[in-house]
C-alpha positions as CSV (number, residue, x, y, z in Angstrom):
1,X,28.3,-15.1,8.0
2,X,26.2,-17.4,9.9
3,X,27.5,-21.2,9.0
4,X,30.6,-22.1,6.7
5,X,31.5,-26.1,6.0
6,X,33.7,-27.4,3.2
7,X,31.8,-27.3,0.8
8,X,29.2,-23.9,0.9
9,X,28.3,-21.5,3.7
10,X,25.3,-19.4,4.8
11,X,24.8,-15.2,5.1
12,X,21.8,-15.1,7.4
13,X,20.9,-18.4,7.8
14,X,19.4,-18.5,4.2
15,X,21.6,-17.0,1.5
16,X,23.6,-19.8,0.0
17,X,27.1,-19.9,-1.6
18,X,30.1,-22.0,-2.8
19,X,33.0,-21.9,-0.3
20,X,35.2,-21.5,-3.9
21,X,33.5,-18.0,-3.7
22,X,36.2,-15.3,-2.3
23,X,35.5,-12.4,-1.5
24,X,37.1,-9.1,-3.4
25,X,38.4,-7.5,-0.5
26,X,39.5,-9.2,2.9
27,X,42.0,-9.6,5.5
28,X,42.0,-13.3,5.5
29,X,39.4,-16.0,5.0
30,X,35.8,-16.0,5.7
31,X,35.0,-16.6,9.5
32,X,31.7,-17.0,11.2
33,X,30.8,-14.1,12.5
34,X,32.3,-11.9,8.8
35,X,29.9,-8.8,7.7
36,X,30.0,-8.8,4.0
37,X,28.0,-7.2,1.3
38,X,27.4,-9.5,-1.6
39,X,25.6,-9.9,-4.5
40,X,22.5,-12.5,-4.8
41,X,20.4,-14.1,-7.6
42,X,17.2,-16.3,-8.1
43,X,16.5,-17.5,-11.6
44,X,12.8,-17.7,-10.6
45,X,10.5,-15.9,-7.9
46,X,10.1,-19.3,-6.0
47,X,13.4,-20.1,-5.9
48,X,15.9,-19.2,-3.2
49,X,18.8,-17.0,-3.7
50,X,22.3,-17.7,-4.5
51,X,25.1,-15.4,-3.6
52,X,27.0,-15.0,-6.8
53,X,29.4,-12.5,-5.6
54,X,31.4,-11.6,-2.5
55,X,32.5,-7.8,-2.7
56,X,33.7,-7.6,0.7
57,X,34.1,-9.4,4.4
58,X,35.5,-8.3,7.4
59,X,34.8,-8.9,11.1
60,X,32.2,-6.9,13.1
61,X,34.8,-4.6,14.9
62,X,36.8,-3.7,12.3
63,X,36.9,-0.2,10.8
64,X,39.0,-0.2,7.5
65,X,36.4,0.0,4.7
66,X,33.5,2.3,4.5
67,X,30.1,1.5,3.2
């Protein structure tokens, strides 16, 4: 997780998604910082994607959930 505002945040600088988006499994909100795995769309090759699903966050030195 690499920026988070009101309104959206960022995975990587570049994968965009509503901040109404939650993610499946997590020990609290999302926090700079957050691995997650996710799931991403594009409707057309030029277009950027849009995370459209959250399955997971938790911080970097966590070790409860496997990959």
């Amino acid at each position: 997780m690499t920026q988070l505002n009101d309104q959206y945040g960022l995975i990587d600088g570049e994968l965009y998604f509503l901040r109404s988006l939650k993610p499946k499994v997590s020990r609290g909100p999302l926090r700079l910082g957050d691995c997650v795995k996710y799931r991403a769309q594009r409707q057309h090759e030029n277009q950027q994607w849009t995370v459209i699903e959250i399955l997971w966050a938790r911080t970097d030195d966590e070790n409860w959930i496997e990959n």
